[in-house]
N, CA, C and O atoms as a GROMACS GRO file, in nm:
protein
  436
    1UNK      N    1  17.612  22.420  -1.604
    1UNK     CA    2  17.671  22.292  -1.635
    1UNK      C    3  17.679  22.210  -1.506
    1UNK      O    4  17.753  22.241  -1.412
    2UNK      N    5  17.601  22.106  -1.507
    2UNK     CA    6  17.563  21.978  -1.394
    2UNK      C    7  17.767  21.877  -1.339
    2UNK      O    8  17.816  21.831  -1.236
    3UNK      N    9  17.807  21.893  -1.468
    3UNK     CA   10  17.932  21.838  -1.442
    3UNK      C   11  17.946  21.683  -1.439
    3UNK      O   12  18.030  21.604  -1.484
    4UNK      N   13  17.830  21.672  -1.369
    4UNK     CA   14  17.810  21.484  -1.361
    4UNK      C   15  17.685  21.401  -1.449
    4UNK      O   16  17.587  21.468  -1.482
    5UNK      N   17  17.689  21.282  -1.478
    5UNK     CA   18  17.604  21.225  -1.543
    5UNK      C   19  17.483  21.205  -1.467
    5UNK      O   20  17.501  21.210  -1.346
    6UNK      N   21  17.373  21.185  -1.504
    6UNK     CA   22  17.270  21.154  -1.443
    6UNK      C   23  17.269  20.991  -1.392
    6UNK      O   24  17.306  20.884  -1.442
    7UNK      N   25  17.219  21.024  -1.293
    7UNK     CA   26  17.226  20.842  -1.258
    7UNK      C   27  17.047  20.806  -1.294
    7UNK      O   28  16.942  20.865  -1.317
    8UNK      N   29  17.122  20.621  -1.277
    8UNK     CA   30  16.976  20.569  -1.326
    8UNK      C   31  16.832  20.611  -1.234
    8UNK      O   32  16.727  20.633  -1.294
    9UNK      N   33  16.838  20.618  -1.107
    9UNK     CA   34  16.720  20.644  -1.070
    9UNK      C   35  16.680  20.802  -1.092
    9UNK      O   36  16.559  20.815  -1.075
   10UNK      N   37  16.743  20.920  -1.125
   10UNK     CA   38  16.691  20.989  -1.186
   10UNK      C   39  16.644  20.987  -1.336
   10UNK      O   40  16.526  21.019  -1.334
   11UNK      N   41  16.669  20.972  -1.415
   11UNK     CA   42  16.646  20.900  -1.570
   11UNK      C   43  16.504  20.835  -1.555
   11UNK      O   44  16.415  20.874  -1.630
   12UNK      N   45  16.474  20.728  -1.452
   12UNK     CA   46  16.365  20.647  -1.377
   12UNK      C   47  16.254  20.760  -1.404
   12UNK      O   48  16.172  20.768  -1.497
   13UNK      N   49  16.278  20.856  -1.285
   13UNK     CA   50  16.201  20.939  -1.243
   13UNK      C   51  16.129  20.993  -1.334
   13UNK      O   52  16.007  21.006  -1.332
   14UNK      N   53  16.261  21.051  -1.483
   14UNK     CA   54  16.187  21.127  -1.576
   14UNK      C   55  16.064  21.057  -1.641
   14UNK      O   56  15.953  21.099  -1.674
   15UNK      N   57  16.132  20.922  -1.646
   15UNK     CA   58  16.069  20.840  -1.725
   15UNK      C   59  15.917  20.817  -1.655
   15UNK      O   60  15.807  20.832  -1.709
   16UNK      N   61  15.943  20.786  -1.546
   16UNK     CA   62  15.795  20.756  -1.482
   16UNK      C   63  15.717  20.914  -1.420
   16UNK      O   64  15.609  20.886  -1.368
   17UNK      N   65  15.748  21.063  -1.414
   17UNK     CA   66  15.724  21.157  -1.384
   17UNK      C   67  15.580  21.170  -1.443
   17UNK      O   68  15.559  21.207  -1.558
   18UNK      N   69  15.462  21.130  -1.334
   18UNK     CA   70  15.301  21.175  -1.319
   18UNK      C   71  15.289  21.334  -1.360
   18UNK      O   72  15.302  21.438  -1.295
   19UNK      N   73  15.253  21.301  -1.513
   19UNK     CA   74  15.158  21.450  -1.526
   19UNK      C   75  15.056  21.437  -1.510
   19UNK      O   76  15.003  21.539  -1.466
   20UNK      N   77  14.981  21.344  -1.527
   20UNK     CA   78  14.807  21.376  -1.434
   20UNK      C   79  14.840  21.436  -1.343
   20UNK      O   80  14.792  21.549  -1.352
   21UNK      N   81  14.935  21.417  -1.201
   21UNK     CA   82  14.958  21.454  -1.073
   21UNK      C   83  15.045  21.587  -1.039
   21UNK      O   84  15.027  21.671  -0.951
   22UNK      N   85  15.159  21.577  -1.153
   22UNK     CA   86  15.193  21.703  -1.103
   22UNK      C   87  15.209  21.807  -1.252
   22UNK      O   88  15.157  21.771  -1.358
   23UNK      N   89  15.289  21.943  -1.240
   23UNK     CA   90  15.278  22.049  -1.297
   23UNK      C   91  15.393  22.020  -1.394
   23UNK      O   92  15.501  21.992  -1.342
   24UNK      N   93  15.385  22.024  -1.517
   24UNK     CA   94  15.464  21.992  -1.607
   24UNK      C   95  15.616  22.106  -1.601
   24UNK      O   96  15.703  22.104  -1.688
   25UNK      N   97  15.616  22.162  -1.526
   25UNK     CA   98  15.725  22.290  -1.526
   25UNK      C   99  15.799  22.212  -1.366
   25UNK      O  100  15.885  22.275  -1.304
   26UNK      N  101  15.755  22.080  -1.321
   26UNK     CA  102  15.806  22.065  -1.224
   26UNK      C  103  15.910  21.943  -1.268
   26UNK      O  104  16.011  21.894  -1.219
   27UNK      N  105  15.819  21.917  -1.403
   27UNK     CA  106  15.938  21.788  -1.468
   27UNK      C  107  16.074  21.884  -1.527
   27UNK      O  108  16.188  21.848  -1.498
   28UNK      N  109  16.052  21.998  -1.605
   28UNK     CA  110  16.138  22.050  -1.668
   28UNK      C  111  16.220  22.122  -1.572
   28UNK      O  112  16.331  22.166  -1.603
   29UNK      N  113  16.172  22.135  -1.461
   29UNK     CA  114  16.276  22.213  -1.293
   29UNK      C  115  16.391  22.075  -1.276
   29UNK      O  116  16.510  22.106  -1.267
   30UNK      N  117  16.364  21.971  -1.272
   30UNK     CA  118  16.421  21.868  -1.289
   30UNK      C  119  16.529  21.826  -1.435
   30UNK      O  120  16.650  21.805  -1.430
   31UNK      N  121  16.471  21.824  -1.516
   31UNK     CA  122  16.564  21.790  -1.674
   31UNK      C  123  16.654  21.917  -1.656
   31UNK      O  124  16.776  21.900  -1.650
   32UNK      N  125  16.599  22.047  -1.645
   32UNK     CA  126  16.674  22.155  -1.682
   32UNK      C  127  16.808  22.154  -1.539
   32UNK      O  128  16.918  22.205  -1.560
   33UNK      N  129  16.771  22.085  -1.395
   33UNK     CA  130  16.890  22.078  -1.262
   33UNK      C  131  17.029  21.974  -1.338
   33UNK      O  132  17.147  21.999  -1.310
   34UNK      N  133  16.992  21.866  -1.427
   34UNK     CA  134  17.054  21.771  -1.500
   34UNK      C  135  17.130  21.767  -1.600
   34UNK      O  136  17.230  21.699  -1.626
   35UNK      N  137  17.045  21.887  -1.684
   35UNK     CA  138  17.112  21.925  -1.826
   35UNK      C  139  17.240  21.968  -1.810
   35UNK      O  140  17.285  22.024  -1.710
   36UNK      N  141  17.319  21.931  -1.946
   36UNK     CA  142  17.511  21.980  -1.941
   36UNK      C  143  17.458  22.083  -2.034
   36UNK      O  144  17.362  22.085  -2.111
   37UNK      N  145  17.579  22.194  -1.991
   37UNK     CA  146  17.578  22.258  -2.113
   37UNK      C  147  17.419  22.360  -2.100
   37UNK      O  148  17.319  22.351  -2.171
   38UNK      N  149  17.446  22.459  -1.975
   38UNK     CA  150  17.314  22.553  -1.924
   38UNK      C  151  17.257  22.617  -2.074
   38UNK      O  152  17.136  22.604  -2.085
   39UNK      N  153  17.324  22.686  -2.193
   39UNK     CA  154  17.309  22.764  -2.255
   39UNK      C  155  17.247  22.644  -2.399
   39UNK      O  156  17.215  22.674  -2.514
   40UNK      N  157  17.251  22.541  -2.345
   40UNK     CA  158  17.150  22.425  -2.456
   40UNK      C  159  17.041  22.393  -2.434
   40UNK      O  160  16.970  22.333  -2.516
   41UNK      N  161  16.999  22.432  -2.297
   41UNK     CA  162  16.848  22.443  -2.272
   41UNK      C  163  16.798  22.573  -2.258
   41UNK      O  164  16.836  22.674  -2.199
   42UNK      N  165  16.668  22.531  -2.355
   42UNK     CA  166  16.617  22.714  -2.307
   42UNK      C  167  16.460  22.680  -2.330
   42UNK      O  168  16.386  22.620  -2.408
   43UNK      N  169  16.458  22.784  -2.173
   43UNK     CA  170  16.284  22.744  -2.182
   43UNK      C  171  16.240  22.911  -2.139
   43UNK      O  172  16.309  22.989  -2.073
   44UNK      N  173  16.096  22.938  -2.204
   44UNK     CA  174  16.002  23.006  -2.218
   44UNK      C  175  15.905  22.967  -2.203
   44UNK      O  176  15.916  22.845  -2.217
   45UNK      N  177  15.742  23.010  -2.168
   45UNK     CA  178  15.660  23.021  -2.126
   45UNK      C  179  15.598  22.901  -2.206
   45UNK      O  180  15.548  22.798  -2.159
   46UNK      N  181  15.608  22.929  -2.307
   46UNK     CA  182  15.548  22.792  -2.384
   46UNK      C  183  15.599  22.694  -2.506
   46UNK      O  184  15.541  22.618  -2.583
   47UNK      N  185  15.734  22.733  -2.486
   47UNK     CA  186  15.842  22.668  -2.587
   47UNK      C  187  15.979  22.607  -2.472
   47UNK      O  188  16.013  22.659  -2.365
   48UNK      N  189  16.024  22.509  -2.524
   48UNK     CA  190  16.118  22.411  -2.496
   48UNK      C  191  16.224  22.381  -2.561
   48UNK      O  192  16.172  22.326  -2.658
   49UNK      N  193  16.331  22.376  -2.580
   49UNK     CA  194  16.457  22.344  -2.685
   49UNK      C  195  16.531  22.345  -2.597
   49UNK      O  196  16.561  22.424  -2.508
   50UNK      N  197  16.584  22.167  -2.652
   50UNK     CA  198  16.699  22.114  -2.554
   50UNK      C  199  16.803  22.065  -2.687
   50UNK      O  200  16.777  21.980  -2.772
   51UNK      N  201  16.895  22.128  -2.676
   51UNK     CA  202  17.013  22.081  -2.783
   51UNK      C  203  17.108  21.964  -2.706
   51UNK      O  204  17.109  21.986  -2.585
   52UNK      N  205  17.162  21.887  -2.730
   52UNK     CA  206  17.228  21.766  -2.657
   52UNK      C  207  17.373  21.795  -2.684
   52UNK      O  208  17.456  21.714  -2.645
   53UNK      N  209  17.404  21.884  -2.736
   53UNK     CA  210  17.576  21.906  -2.762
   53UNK      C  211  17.640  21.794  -2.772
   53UNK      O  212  17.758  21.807  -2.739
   54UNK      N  213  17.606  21.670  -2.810
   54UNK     CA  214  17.632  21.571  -2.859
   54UNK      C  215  17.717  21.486  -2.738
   54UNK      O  216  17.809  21.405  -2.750
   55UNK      N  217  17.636  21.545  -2.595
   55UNK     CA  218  17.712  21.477  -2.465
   55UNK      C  219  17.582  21.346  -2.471
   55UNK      O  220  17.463  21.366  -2.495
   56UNK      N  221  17.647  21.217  -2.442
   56UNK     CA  222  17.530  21.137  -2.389
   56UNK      C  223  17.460  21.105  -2.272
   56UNK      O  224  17.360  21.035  -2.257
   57UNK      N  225  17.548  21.188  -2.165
   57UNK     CA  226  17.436  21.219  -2.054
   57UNK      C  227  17.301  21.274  -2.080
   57UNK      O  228  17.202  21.244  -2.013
   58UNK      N  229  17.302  21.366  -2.192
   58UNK     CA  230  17.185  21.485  -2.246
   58UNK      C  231  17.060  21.400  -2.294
   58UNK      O  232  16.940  21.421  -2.278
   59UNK      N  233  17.122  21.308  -2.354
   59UNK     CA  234  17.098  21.181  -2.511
   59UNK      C  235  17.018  21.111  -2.403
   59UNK      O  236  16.896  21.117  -2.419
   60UNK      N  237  17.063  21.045  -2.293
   60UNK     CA  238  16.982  20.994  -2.220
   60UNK      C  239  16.907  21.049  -2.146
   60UNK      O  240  16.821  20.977  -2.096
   61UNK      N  241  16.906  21.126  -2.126
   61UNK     CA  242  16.784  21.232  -2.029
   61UNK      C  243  16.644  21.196  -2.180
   61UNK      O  244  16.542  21.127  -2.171
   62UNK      N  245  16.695  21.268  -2.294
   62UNK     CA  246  16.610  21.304  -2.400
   62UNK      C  247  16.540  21.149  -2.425
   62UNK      O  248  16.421  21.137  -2.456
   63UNK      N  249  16.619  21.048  -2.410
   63UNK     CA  250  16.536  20.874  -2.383
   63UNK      C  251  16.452  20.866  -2.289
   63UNK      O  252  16.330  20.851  -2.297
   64UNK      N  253  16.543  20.881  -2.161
   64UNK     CA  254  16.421  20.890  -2.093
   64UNK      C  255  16.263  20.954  -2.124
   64UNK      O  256  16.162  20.884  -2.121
   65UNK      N  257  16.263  21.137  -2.162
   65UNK     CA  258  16.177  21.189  -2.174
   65UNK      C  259  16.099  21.119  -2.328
   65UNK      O  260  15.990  21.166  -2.360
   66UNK      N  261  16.138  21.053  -2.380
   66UNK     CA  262  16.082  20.992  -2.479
   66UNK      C  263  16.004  20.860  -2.423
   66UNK      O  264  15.897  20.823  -2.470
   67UNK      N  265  16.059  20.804  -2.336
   67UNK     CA  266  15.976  20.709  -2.264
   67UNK      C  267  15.843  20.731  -2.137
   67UNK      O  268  15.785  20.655  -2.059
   68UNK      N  269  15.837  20.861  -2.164
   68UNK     CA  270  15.735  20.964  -2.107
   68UNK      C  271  15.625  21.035  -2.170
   68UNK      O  272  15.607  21.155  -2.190
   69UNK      N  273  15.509  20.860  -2.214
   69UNK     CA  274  15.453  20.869  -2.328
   69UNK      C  275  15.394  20.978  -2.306
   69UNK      O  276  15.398  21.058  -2.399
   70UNK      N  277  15.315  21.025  -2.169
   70UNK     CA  278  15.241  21.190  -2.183
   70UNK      C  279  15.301  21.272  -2.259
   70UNK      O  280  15.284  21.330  -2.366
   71UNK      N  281  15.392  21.261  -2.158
   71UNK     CA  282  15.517  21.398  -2.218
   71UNK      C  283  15.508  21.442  -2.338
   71UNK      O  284  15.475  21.545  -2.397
   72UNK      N  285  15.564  21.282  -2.373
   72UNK     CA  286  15.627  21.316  -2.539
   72UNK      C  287  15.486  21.337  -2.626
   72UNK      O  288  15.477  21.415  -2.721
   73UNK      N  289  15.389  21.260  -2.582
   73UNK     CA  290  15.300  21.292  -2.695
   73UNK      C  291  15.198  21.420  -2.702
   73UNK      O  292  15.115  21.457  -2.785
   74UNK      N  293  15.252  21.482  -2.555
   74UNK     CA  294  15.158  21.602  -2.561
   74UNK      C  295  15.232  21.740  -2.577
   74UNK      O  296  15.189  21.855  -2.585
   75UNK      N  297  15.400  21.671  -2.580
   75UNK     CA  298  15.463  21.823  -2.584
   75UNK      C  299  15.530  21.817  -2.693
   75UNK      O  300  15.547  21.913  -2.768
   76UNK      N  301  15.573  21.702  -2.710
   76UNK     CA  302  15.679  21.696  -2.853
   76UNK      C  303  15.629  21.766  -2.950
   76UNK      O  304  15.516  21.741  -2.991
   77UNK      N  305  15.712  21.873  -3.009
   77UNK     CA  306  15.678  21.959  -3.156
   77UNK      C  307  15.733  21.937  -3.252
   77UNK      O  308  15.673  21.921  -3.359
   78UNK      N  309  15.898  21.928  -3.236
   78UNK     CA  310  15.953  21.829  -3.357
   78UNK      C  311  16.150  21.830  -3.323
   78UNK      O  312  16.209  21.911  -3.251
   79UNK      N  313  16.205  21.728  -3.394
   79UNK     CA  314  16.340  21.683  -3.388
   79UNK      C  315  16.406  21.744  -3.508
   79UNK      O  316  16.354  21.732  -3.619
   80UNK      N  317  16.530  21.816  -3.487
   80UNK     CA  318  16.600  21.833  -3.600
   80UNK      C  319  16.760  21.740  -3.563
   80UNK      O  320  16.819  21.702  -3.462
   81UNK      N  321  16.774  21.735  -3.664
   81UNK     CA  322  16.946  21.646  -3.697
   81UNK      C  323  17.069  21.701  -3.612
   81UNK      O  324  17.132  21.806  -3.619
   82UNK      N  325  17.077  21.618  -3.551
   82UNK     CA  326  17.220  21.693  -3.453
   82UNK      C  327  17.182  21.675  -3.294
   82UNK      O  328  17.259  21.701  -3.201
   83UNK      N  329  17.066  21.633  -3.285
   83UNK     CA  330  17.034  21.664  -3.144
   83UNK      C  331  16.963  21.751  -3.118
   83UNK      O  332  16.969  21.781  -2.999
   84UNK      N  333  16.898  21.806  -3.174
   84UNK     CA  334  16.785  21.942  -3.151
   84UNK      C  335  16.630  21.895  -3.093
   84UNK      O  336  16.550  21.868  -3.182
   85UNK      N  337  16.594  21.887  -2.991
   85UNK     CA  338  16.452  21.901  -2.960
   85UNK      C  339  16.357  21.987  -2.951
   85UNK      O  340  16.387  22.066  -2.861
   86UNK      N  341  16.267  22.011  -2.994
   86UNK     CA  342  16.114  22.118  -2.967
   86UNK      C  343  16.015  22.076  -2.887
   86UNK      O  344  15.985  21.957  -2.874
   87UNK      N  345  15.964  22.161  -2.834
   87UNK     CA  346  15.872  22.099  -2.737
   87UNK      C  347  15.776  22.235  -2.718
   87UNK      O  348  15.826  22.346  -2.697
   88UNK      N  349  15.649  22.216  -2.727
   88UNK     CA  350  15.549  22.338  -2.711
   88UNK      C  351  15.395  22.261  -2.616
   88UNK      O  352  15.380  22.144  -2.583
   89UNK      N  353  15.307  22.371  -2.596
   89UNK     CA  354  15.243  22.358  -2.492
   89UNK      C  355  15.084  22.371  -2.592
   89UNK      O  356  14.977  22.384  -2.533
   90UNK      N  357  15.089  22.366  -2.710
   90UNK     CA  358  14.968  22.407  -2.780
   90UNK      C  359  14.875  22.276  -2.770
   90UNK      O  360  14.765  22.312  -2.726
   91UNK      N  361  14.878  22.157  -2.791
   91UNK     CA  362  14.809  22.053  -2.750
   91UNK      C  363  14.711  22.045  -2.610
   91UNK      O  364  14.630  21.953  -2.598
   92UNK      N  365  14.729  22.164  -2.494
   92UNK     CA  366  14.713  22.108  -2.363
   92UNK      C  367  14.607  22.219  -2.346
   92UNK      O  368  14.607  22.325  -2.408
   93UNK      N  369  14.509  22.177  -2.244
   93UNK     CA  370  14.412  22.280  -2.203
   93UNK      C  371  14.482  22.386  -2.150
   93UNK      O  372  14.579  22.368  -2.076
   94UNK      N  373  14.439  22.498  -2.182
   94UNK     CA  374  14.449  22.640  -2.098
   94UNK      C  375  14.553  22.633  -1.964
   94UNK      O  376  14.662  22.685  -1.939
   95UNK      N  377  14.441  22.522  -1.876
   95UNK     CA  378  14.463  22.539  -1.700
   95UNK      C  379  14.571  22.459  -1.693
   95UNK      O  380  14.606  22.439  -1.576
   96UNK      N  381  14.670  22.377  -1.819
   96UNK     CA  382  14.806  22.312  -1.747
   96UNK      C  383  14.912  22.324  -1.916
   96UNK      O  384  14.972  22.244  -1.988
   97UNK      N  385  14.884  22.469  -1.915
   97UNK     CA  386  14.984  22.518  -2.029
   97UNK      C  387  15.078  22.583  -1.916
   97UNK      O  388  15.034  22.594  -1.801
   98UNK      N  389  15.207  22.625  -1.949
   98UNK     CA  390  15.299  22.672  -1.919
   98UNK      C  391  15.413  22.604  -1.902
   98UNK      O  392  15.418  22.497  -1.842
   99UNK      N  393  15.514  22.663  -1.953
   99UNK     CA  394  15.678  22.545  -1.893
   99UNK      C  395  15.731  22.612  -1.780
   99UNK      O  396  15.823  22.545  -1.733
  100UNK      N  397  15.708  22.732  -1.707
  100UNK     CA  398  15.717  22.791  -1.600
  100UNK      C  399  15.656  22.792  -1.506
  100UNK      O  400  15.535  22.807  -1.519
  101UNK      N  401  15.690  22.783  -1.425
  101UNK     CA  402  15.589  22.827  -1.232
  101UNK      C  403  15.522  22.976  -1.257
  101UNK      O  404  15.588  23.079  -1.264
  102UNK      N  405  15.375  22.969  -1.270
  102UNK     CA  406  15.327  23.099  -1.294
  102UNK      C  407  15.179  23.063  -1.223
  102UNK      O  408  15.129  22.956  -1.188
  103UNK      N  409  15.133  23.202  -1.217
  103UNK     CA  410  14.999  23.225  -1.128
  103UNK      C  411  14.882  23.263  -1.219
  103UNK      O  412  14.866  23.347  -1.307
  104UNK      N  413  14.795  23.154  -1.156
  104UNK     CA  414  14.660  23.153  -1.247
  104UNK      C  415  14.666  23.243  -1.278
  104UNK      O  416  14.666  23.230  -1.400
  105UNK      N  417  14.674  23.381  -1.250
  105UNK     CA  418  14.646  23.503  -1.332
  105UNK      C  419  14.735  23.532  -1.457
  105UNK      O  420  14.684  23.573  -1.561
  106UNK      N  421  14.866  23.512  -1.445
  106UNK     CA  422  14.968  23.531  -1.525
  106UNK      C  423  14.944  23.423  -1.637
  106UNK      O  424  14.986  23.464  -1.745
  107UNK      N  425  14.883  23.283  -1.644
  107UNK     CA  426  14.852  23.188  -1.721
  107UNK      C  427  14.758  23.228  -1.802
  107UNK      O  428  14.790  23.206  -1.919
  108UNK      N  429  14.603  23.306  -1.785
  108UNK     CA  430  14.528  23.332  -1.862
  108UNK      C  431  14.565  23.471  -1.937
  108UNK      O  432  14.478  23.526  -2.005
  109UNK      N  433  14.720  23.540  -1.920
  109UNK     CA  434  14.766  23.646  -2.040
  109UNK      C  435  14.747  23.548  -2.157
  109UNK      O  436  14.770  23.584  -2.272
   0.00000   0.00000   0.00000
């Protein structure tokens, strides 16, 4: 638990965060330093679920990442009622799947 709200130039960041340029597990090292509520994010190798516990610090992170047309359109899997996000890695080539820091070798398991 972050304790504090996110300020606007991080929110910015998410929003403008280069995946051509960088490693998509380096945006979620970031959302996940931000997130309230540690045990509402949970990430795995190729799955994502961010629950918002109905804080709007969370709510706005999840705007931001919605204004992160890559993002959203290459990871988004689907929204349930309450605040529930999905997010998976099946859309993306091989060589920039993962939501974790892992080694080419460990990527082609």
């Amino acid at each position: 638990m972050t304790g504090r709200y996110p300020s606007e130039e991080e929110l910015k960041t998410i929003q403008t965060f280069d995946l051509t340029k960088e490693p998509i597990w380096k945006l979620l090292d970031l959302v996940e330093s931000l997130w309230e509520y540690d045990n509402y994010f949970k990430r795995k190798l190729h799955q994502v679920e961010l629950h918002t516990g109905g804080w709007s610090g969370n709510e706005d992170i999840i705007a931001a990442l919605r204004k992160n047309f890559i993002f959203w359109s290459m990871y988004w899997a689907r929204t349930e009622r309450g605040g529930h996000y999905f997010f998976d890695d099946k859309m993306c080539a091989s060589e920039i799947k993962s939501f974790l820091q892992v080694t080419k070798k460990e990527r082609r398991l």
